[in-house]
Structures are given as C-alpha cells and as structure tokens.
C-alpha positions in Angstrom: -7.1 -42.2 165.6 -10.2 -44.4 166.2 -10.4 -48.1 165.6 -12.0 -47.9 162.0 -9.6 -45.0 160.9 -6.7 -47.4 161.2 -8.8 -50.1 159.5 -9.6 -47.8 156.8 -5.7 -47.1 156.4 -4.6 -50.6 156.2 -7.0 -51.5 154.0 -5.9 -48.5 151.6 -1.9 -49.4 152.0 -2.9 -53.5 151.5 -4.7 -52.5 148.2 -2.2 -50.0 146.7 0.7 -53.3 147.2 -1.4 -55.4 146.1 -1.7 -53.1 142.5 2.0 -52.9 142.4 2.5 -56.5 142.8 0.0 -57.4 140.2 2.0 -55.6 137.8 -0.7 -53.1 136.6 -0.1 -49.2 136.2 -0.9 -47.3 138.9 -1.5 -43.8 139.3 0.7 -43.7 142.6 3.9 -41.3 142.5 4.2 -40.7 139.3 7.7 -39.2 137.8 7.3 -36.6 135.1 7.3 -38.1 131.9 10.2 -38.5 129.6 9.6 -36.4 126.6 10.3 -37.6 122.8 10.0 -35.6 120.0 9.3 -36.7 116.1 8.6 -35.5 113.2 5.4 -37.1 111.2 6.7 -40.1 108.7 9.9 -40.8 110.9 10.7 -43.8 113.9 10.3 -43.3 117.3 13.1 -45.1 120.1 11.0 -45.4 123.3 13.9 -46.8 126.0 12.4 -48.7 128.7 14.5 -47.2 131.7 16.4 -44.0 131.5 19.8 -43.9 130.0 21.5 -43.7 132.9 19.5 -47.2 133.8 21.0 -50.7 134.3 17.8 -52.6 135.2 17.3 -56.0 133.5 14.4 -55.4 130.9 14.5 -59.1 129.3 10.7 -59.4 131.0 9.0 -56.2 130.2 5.1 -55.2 128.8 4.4 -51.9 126.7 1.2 -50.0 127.2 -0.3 -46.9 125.2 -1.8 -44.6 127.5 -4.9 -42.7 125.8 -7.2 -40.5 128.0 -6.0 -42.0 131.1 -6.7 -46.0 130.1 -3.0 -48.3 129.5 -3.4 -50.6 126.3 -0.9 -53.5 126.2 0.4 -52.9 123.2 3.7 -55.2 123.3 5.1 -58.0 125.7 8.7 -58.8 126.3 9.6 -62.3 127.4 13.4 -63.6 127.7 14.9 -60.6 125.6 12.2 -62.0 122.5 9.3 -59.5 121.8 5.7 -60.0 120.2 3.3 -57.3 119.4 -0.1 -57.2 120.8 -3.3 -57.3 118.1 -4.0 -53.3 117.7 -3.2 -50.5 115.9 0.5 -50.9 116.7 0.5 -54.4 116.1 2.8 -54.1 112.5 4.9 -50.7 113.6 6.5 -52.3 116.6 9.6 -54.0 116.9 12.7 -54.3 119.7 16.5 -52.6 119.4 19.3 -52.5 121.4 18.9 -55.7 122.9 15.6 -55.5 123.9 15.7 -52.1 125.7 14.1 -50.3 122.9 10.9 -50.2 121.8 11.3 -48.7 118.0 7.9 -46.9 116.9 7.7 -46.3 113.2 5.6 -44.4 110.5 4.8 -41.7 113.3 1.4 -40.0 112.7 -0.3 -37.2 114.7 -2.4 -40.0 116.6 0.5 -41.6 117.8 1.3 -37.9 120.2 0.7 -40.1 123.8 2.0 -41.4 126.8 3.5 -44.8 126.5 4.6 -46.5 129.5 7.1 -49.4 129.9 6.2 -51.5 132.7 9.1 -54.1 134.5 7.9 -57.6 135.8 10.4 -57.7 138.9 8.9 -57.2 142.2 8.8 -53.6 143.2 9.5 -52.6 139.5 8.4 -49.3 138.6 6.9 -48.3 135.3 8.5 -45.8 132.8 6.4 -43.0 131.2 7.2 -41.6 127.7 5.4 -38.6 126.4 5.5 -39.0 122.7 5.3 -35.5 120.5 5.0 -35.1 117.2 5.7 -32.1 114.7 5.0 -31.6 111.2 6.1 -28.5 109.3 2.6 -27.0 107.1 3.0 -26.0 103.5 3.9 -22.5 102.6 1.2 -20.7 103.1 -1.0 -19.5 100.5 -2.3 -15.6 100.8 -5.2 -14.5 98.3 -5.7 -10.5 98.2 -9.2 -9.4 98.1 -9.5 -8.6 94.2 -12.5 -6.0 94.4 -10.8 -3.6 96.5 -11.4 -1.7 99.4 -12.7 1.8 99.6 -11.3 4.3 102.2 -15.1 5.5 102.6 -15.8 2.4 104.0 -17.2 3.0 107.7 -15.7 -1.0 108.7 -12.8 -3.1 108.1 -13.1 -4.9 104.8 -11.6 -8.2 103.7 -7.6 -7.3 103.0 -6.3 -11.1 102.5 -7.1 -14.6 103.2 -3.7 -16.8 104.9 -4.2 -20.8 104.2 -1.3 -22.9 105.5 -1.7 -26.4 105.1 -1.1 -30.1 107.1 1.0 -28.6 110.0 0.6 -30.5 113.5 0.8 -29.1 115.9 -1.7 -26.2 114.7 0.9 -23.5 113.8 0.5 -19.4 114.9 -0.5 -17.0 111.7 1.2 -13.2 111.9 0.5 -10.5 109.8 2.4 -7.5 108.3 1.9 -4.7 106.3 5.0 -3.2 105.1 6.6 -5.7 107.1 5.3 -4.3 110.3 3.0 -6.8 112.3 -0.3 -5.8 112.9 -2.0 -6.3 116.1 -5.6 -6.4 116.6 -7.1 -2.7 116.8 -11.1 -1.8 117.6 -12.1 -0.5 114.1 -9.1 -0.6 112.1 -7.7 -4.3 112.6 -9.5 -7.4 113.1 -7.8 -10.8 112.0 -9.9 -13.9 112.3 -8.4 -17.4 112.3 -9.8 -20.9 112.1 -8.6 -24.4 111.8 -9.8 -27.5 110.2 -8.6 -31.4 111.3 -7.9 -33.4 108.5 -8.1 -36.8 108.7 -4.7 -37.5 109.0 -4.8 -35.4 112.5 -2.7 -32.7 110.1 -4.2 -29.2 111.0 -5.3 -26.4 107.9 -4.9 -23.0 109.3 -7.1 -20.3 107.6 -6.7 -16.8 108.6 -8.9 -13.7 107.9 -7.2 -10.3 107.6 -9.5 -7.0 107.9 -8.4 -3.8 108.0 -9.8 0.0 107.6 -7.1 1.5 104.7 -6.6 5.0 104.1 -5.1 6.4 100.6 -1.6 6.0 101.3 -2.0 2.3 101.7 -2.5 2.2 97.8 0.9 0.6 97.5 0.8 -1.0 100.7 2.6 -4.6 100.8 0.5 -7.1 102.7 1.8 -10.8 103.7 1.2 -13.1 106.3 3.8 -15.6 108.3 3.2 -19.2 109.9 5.4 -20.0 113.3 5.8 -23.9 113.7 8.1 -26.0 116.1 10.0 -28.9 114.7 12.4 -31.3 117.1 15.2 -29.1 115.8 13.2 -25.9 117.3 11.5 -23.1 116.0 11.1 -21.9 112.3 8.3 -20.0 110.3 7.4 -19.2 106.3 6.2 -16.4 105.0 3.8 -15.8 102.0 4.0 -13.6 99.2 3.6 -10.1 99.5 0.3 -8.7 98.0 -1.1 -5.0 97.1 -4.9 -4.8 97.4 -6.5 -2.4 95.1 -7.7 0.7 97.2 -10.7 3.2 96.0 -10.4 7.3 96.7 -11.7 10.4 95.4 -9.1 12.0 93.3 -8.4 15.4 94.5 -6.0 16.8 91.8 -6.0 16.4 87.6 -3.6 16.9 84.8 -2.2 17.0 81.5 0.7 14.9 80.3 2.5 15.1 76.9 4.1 12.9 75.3 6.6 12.9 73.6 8.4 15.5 75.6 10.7 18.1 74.3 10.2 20.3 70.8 7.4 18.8 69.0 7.5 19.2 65.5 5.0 18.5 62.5 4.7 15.2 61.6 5.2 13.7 64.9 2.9 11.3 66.8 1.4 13.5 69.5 -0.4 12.3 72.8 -2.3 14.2 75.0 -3.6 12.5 78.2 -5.1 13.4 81.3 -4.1 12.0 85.1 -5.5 12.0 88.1 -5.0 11.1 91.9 -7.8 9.2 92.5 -8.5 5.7 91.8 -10.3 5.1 89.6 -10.0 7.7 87.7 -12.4 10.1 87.2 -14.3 10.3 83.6 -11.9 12.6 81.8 -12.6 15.1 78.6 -9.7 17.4 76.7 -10.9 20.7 76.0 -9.0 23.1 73.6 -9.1 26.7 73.0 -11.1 28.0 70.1 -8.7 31.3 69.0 -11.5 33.1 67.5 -14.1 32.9 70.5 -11.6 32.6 73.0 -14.1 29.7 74.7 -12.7 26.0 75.3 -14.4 23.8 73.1 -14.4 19.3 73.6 -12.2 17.4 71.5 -12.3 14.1 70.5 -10.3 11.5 72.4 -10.2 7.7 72.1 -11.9 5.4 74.6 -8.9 5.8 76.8 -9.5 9.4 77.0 -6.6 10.6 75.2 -5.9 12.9 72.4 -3.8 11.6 69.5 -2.6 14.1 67.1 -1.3 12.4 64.3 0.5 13.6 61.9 0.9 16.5 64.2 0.5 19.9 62.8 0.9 23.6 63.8 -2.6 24.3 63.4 -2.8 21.8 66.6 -0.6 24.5 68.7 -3.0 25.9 71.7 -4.0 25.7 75.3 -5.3 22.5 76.6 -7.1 21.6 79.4 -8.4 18.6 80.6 -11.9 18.1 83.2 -12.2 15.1 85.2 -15.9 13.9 86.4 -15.8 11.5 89.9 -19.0 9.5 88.9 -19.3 7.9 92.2 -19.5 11.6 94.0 -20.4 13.5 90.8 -17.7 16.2 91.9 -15.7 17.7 88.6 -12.1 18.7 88.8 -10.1 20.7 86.1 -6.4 20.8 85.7 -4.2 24.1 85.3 -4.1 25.0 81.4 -1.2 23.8 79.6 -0.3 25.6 76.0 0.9 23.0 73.3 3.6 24.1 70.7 3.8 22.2 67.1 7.3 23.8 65.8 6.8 24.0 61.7 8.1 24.9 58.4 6.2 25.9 55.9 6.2 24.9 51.8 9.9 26.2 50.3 9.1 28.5 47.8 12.0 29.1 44.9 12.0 32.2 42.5 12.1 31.9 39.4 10.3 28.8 39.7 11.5 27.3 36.3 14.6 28.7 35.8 16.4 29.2 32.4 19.5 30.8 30.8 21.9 31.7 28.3 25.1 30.0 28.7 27.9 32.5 29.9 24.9 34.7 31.5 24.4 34.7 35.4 21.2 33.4 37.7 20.1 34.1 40.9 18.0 31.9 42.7 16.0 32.6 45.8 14.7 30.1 48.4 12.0 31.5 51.1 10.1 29.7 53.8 8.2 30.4 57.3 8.7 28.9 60.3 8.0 30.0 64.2 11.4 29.4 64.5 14.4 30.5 63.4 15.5 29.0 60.2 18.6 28.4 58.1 18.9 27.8 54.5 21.0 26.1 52.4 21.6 24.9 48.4 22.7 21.7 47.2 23.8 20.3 44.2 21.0 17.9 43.3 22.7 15.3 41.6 25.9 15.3 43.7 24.3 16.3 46.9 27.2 18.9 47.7 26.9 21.8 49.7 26.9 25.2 47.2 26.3 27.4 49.0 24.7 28.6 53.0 21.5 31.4 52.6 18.7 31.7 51.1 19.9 33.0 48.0 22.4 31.2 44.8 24.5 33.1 42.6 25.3 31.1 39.6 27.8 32.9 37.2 28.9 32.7 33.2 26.7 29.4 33.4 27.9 26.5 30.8 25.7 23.7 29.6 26.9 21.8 32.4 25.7 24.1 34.6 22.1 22.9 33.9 19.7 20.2 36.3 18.6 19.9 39.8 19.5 22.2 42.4 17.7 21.9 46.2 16.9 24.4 48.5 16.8 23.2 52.1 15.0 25.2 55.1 15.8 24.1 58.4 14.9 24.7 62.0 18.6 24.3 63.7 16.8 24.3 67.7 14.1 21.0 66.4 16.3 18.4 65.0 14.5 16.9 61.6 12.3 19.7 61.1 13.1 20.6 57.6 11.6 20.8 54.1 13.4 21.6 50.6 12.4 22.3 47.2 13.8 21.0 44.0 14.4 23.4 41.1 15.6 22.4 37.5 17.9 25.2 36.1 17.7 24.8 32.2 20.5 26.6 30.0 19.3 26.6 26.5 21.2 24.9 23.7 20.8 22.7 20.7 21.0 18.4 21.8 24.3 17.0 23.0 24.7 13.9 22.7 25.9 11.1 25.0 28.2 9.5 22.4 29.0 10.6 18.7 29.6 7.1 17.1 29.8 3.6 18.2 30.3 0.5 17.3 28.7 -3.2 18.3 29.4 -6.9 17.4 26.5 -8.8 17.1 25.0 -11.9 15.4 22.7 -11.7 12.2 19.1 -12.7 12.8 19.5 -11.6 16.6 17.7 -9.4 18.7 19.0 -6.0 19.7 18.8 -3.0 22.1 20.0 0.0 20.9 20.0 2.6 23.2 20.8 6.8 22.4 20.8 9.7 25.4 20.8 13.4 24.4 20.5 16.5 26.5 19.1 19.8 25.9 16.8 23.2 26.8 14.6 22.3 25.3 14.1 19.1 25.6 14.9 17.3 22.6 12.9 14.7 20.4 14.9 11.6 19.2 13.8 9.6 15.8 16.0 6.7 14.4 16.7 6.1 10.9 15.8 2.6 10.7 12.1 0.7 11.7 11.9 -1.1 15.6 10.0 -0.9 17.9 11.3 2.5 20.2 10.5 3.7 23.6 11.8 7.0 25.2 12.8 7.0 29.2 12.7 11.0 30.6 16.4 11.0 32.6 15.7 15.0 33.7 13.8 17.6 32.3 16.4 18.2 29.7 17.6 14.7 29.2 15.9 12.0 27.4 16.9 8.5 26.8 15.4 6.2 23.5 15.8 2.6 23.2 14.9 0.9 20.0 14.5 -2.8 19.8 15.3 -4.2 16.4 16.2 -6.9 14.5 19.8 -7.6 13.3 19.2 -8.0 9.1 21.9 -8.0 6.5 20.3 -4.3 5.6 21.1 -3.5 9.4 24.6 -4.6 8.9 25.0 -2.7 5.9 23.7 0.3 6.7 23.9 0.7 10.4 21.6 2.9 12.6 21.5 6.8 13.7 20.1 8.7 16.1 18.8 12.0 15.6 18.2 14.3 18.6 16.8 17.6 17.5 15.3 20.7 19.4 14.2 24.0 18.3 18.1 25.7 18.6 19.5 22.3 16.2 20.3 19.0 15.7 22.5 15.9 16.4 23.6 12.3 16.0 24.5 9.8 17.1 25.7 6.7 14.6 26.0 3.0 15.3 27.7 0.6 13.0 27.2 -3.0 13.3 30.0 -5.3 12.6 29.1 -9.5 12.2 31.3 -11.4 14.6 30.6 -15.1 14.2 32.6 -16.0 17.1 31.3 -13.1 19.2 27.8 -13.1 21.7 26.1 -9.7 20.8 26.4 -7.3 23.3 23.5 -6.0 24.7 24.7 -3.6 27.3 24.2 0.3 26.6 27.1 2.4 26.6 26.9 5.5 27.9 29.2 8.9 28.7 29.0 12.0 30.6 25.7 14.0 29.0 27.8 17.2 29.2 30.1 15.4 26.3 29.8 17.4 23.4 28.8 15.3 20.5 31.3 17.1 18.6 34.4 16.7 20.9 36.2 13.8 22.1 34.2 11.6 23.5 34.9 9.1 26.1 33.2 6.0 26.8 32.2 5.0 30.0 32.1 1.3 29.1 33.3 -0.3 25.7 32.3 -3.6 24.0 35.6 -5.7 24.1 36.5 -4.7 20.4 36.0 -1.3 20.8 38.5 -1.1 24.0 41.4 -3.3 22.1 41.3 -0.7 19.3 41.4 2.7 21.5 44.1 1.0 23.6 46.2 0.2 20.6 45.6 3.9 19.3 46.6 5.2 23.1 49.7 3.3 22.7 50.7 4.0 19.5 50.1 8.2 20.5 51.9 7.5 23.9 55.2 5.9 22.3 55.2 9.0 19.6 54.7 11.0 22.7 57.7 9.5 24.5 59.9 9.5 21.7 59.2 13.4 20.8 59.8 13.8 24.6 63.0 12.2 24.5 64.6 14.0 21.5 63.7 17.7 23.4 65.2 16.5 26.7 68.4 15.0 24.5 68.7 18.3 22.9 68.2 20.4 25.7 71.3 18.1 27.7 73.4 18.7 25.0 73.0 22.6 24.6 73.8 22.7 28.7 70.1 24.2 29.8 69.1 20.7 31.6 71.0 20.4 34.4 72.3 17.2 35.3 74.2 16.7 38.7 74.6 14.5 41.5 71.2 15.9 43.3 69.3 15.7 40.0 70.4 12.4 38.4 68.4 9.5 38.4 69.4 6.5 37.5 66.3 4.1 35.9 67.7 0.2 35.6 65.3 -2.9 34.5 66.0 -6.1 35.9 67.3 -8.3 32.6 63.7 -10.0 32.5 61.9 -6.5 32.2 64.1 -5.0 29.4 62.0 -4.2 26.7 58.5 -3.6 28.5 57.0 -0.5 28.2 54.5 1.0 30.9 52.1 4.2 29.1 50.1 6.2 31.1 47.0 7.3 29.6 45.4 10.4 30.9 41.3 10.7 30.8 39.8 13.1 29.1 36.9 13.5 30.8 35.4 17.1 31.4 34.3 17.8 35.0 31.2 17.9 35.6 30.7 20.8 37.8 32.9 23.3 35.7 31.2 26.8 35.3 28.0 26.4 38.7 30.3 28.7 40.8 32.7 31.5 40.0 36.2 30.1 40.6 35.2 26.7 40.9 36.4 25.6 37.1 39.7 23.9 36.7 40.1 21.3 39.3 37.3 19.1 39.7 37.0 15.8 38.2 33.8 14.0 36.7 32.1 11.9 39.2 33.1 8.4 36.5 37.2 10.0 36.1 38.7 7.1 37.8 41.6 9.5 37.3 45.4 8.0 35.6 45.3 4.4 34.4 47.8 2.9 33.6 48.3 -0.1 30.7 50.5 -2.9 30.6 51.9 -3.2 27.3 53.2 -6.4 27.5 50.0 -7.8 26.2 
C-alpha cells in the first residue's frame, strides 16, 4: 500500500472516532433493531439498553429517526428528563428510573426508529423499531342491485368490500359459497384500492367481478379482511350477499292452489312458473268444450287466475304460455285438467207436503253431484238424525208430526261439500192453542203485552175480543204468534180478554183474566207451552206468573196427599189379606230424624206430551218434550 492509501485510511479511522466521541449517531455497525409493537391509542415503553442491560443511563438523549435523519427528541441529565420542542414534546415522559422512555397516544405516524443514545465514552446507541397496528372496522360489502346476466360476454360487478381505518393496510379475500376465489382470465377479476386518511389509518376498497352462470342464482357471496394486531393474526368477515342473476327460462308450468279436492265455493288460484328469471310474460289459456280450441282467460296483473267462488262450470284443461321478451322465444307448459267437485240444488218431492193425521208420507230428496253422494233427513227443529237415504217414511202422522224437516246431500270423499233443502210437512187440523186460559196480575191504568200462539194447516187467523193495538209474528208456516198492546181499564178487569184462532177446519181460544194486585208489578213476560198442547187438554205452562204457580202447587199437593193416602189404604189392605209380602229381604225401614217428623216430600210428575210422538213408526212412548225437565220435586215445608 502506497503512501496516500495509508493517509487516506487514517484519515477515514480518525473521522469515524471522532463521530463516536462527539456523541452523534452513526451509521457504523449497526445491531438490528429492537422491535416494539402497539396498537393505535395505547403507550409505548422504549428501554434505553436491552433487558438484559446494566449500563448507567442517568445521562442519556432520545432521537426519532425519520427517513434516515435523528431528531433529539428528549434529553436525560442526572436520572431528570426534559422533552425537546416537537411533536413529541407533550407525550414524553421517563419510567423505571429513568431507563424508560414512555411514548403515549400512539398514532400511525409514530411507526419509526427511535434510538437511545449513552453519553459515556465509547457508548453505543440503542435502536427501537416502533410498529403500530390498528384493527379496521367490519367490513362493509354492497351487492350489485341490477343484477348480472349470464349472457354477459365479461365479468360484471358482483360486490364492493369497504373496510375501514385499519393500519397497517389489511389483505381483502373473497368467497363464494365460502370457497375463496382466485383471480381467473375471464371469469374472476377482483380489484382493490386504498385510500390514507389523515390520521395515517388505511380504507380498503375492493372490487369483485365475476362471469355467473344459472346455478349461481342462489349463490352466497362475502368477502373477509386479514389484519395483524400485537397479539397476532385475526380477520372479519362481511355479510353474505345473493346477487340477482338474469337467464332465459327454459321450462313453464301450472301450479294450483289450494291443493287436494277442490270443491264449489272455494277460492281457486291458478298461476303459472317458470325457470327463468325474470319470468317470462305469462297468459292462462282454457279449453273451450264446444270447439275444442284453447281460448285466453283473464288473469290479474300478476298473471294469475282467481276463481272465486269456484264453480264446476270452471272444471277443464289449463294451460299456461310464457313469452321471454328479451329473446321473444315462447314456451308452453304440459296441459293440466282442473276438477271443481259439486252438488247440485236438493230437490224434495212433494214439495209442500201435507196430510191427514193417522195417514202416512213419503218424502224424497234427490241431487247430482260428480261424486258419489249420501243423503240423509233431519229433524229441523231438533236437528236429530231420522233417517240415512234419500227417501222418509213418515207413518199414522199426529199433529205433532207437522214442521221442518231437512234433507242433506253430501259428498263423503270432499269434506264440506254439501247442500240441504228444508221442507215444511203440514198435517191439517183446526188451531191448537198454546195455552187454554191464563191468568195475570197487573196494575190499573198500566200498559200491557198480551201475547196468544196457535198452530194449524192451515194457518190460522187470530182476532182479540177487546180494542189494542195488535201485531202478528209468523213462528212456522203453521204457527203464528199475536201480541196485542193494551191498556189496563176497569172494563179490562172486568171482562178480561180472548183470543180467537180460527182456520177453515174450526176454531179456538184462548182466555186471559186480569186480576188487580195493588201490591203486585204487572208482569209482562209471555207465557208460553208446547204448540202441540191441545187447547182442550191439560195444559202445562212453561213459565207462570208467581200467583199462578202458588195456586197449581197447592192443587199438586193437595192431589199428591189424596194420592198417598189412597195408596196407603191398598198397600194396608193388601198386608193384611197376606198378598204383600213382607220379609227380612223386602222390609224397609223409613225413620225421620225428630226434627223432620211431620214434613212431607211430593213428587209431582210433568205432564208434558213428547214432542216427537207419532214422526217414526215405533218411536211413540218414550221420548220426552225438549222443555220436560223431567220429576220435580216440592218441598212442602213452605
């Protein structure tokens, strides 16, 4: 080596010492930074020395290192610190006895090298590389809207990924039916940008583009961010998103609804479908079953056909046409027959039905249906079964015999498809009369319903024998009822009022008598019996002013004690001639506790009639009127 090539040295050597001892950074052997890791908003600890170190840092100076130029940013002197004017000047401050440099309010501008520099001779300085992490905000994903068409000869717009003030700038991913998608030439093409905000925080915004085919029509598309925080590596996905997608439709049909046996009356829908999407303009075309040709119905702007109230004149094959208006190709579905199940009108012979009493009538109930039907009668008033057929035998018919009787036709395979006819069987006779004579408390110079019912074939006229104001209610065809509103007058009192029912086969009556009651309200409710109550039998009273029901129960007890006591003397004498036998197995001994002795308990037996006797042969003799509350029973104690 020459002369000037060790002068050159020297001089080399004598100014790299002579940066050292002048305390200044150098760029000389440089030890691989230490690395710290933050997240954004949190407090950095920058040691001076590593860990393991046991250097005296009492005299120290902080730089920041940005693009290769130091920046004294802090000064240690005696173990006592003091920030330098700057950015850092109010963020800085010293821990653990002056060996730490604590950082806080960490940004993205703070990611650096920061060196700590020793003022001892030979001291060298320690590097800190400073990184900072900030998780972005779930990401947002918006679906393209329009749609994408599978004719399309390029990759269209699927979705748009935003994800929000991450640092560093985090990866995007995509997945379709939670498969990642890679870029393809012609198929797949995903574009990504970024934007700095001002607070060094990155927005990611990424493009997804994609050729689809049919079978993506249900397709779930969503994208994912990766991101690295001090605690390691994490990622968020978005929501998952279908993008409409356009194709031809290659197949149409009919749908009905509702399924199963359709009857008439129901709501009926008839729609068409289609594979395509859109859907194709559709028509419904029906069968003319005279020409045999298809003829357009009218549908709503949906393009269905609403049959309502559905009826069999509606049954026929369908068909529905589908028109593509983008390619103008028309498709038509498979024909599809339509079945309305019906019953026609019930028809009942004779139609107005009427007979002697004891004579016999048959009625017959006929209907169609395209089904197979069943028939049955009912008692109109009671609603009970009579009989199972189309045809009713009623035998040696009594008056009671007479009213509504209902013919049902039914389709058993289409529950609720039925219809019925009422018929009125009329069995001639003079009036009966709800109630032969009854009697009313009421005040003078009152107000006052009175109220008279009467039956017969045919149907009776009712006049009253005193002046009101009268007005006649039709109960049945053969029944009427006449209520006549009067005013209670010392002639009313005297006289009382009748009713007189009268038809061309007789007459009948009903009388009223008015008794004054000072102490009494007048009692304006109507009483009324059984209309099959001959006026001139027994008649029974449904309900009884409270006058009227003291006197019959003082009568009933007065005929039940003679009863009893008749009773008795035929048992007696019976004991004593030896034909009632009386033994251990037959002997009952009756025994009143001291405080009963004396009371007597009468039954009373109604005597109503039943109210079916006579429809059916061998029905009479144990059926009971629907008002018979059967045995009651009366405390005589009161």
């Amino acid at each position: 080596m020459g002369r000037s090539g060790l002068i050159c040295a020297f001089l080399i050597a004598a100014c790299c010492c002579c940066r050292r001892a002048a305390g200044v950074p150098g760029e000389a052997e440089r030890p691989q930074p230490e690395l710290v890791e933050v997240e954004v908003g949190g407090t950095a600890l920058l040691k001076c020395g590593p860990s393991h170190s046991q250097g005296n840092f009492s005299h120290a100076d902080w730089f920041s290192v940005h693009k290769e130029k130091p920046t004294l940013i802090f000064r240690v002197s005696q173990g006592q610190g003091q920030s330098e004017p700057g950015e850092y000047q109010n963020r800085l401050s010293l821990q653990d006895k002056g060996t730490t440099l604590a950082l806080t309010g960490i940004t993205p501008h703070d990611e650096r090298i920061f060196l700590c520099q020793g003022k001892r001779p030979r001291s060298q300085g320690h590097r800190i590389q400073l990184r900072v992490y900030k998780a972005p905000e779930e990401p947002i994903i918006q679906v393209n809207a329009l749609g994408i068409s599978v004719n399309s000869e390029e990759p269209e717009e699927v979705a748009t990924c935003v994800g929000r003030n991450g640092y560093p700038l985090p990866q995007v991913t995509w997945y379709k039916n939670s498969q990642s998608l890679k870029e393809e030439k012609n198929r797949v093409h995903i574009q990504s940008s970024q934007i700095v905000e001002s607070s060094g925080l990155y927005t990611l915004r990424s493009v997804l583009k994609a050729q689809l085919t049919k079978e993506d029509k249900d397709a779930q598309f969503y994208c994912e961010l990766s991101y690295r925080l001090p605690s390691g590596n994490h990622m968020k996905e978005s929501r998952e998103v279908t993008v409409p997608v356009f194709y031809p439709a290659e197949r149409v049909w009919l749908e009905v609804e509702p399924e199963g046996m359709l009857k008439e009356g129901d709501r009926v829908e008839i729609r068409c479908l289609a594979d395509g999407n859109p859907p194709p303009h559709f028509s419904i075309s029906k069968q003319n079953l005279r020409t045999r040709e298809m003829e357009e119905e009218r549908t709503d702007d949906n393009g269905v056909l609403v049959l309502e109230p559905a009826q069999k004149e509606h049954s026929g094959l369908y068909e529905c046409q589908g028109l593509d208006l983008e390619t103008t190709a028309s498709l038509l579905s498979d024909q599809q027959e339509l079945v309305v199940n019906y019953v026609s009108e019930v028809r009942v012979s004779p139609a107005a039905p009427e007979s002697q009493e004891g004579s016999s009538l048959t009625l017959t109930c006929e209907a169609e249906s395209n089904q197979d039907l069943e028939f049955q009668w009912l008692r109109e008033k009671t609603g009970k079964v009579l009989a199972k057929g189309p045809v009713l035998q009623l035998r040696n018919l009594k008056r009671e015999a007479g009213g509504g009787y209902r013919c049902v036709a039914s389709v058993p395979s289409v529950p609720g498809l039925n219809r019925t006819q009422l018929v009125n069987v009329a069995i001639f006779g003079s009036p009966w009369m709800a109630l032969r004579e009854r009697k009313m408390w009421v005040k003078e110079n009152s107000v006052l319903n009175l109220s008279c019912e009467a039956s017969g074939h045919p149907r009776p006229s009712i006049v009253w024998s005193v002046d009101g104001t009268a007005s006649e209610q039709d109960q049945d065809p053969q029944s009427v009822l006449s209520v006549l509103n009067v005013l209670v007058t010392p002639e009313l009192l005297e006289t009382g009022a009748e009713c007189v029912a009268s038809n061309s086969l007789g007459r009948n009556t009903t009388v009223i008598i008015l008794e004054l009651d000072s102490n009494r309200t007048t009692s304006l409710s109507t009483s009324t019996v059984s209309p099959y109550a001959r006026a001139n039998s027994t008649s029974t009273e449904k309900k009884l002013t409270e006058p009227e029901s003291k006197g019959v129960v003082i009568v009933a007890v007065t005929v039940c004690v003679l009863v009893l006591a008749v009773l008795g003397a035929v048992l007696y004498f019976f004991y004593k001639k030896g034909k009632l036998p009386c033994g251990r197995s037959g002997k009952q001994e009756i025994t009143l506790p001291p405080s009963r002795k004396g009371e007597f308990v009468v039954e009373v037996k109604s005597d109503k009639l039943p109210e079916e006797m006579g429809l059916l042969q061998g029905s009479n003799g144990d059926k009971r009127a629907p008002g018979d509350q059967g045995e009651k029973y009366i405390d005589l104690r009161h």
